[in-house]
C-alpha positions as CSV (number, residue, x, y, z in Angstrom):
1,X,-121.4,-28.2,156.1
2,X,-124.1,-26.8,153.8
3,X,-127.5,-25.6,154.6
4,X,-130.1,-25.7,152.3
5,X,-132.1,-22.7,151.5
6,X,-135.1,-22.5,153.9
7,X,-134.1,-24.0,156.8
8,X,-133.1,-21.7,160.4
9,X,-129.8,-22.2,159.3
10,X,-130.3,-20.8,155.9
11,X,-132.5,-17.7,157.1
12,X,-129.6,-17.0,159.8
13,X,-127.3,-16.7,156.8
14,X,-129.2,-14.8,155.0
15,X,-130.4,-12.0,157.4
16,X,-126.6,-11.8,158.1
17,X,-125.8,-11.0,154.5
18,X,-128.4,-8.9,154.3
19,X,-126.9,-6.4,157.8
20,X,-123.1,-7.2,156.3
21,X,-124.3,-5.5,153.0
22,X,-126.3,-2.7,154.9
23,X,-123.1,-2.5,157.1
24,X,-121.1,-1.6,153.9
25,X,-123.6,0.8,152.4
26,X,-123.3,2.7,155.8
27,X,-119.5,2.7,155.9
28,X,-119.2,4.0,152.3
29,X,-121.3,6.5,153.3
30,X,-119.4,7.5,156.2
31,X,-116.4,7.2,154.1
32,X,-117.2,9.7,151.6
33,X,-118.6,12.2,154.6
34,X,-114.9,12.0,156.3
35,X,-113.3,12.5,152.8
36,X,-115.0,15.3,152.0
37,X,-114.5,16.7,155.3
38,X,-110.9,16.2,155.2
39,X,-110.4,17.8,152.0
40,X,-112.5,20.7,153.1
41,X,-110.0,21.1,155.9
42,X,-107.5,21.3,153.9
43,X,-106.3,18.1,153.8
44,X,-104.4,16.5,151.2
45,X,-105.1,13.4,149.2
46,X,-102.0,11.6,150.2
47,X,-102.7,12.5,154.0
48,X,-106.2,11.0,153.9
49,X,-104.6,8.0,152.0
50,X,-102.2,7.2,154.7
51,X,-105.4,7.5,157.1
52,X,-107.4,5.2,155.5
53,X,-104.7,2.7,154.4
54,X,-104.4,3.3,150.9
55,X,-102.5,4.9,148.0
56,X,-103.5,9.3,147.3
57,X,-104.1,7.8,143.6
58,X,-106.8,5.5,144.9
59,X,-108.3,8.5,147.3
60,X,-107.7,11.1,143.9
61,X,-109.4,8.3,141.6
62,X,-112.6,7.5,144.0
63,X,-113.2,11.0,145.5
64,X,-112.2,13.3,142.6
65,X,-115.6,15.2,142.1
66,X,-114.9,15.9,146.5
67,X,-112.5,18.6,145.7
């Protein structure tokens, strides 16, 4: 069912877009904090890949200028 924009409903959804998106800001922050820790450890790109779920091309390509 649709809400229209205005009503309780429509502020509920709203506010909760509004934390989801501040949610993800905060995450990719964190993200790139533990990636650049990793690498400072001496991890490589594959290893912190396989921790996050993803391929060491997509860690090299995002996180290049990390090190």
């Amino acid at each position: 069912m649709r809400t229209s924009v205005g009503t309780a409903d429509g502020d509920d959804v709203f506010h909760e877009l509004a934390a989801v998106r501040e949610a993800k800001r905060d995450l990719t922050r964190r993200e790139e904090v533990a990636v650049r820790r990793a690498r400072h450890a001496g991890l490589s790109w594959a290893e912190i890949g396989t921790l996050l779920g993803v391929t060491r091309q997509t860690m090299h390509r995002k996180y290049r200028k990390v090190g």
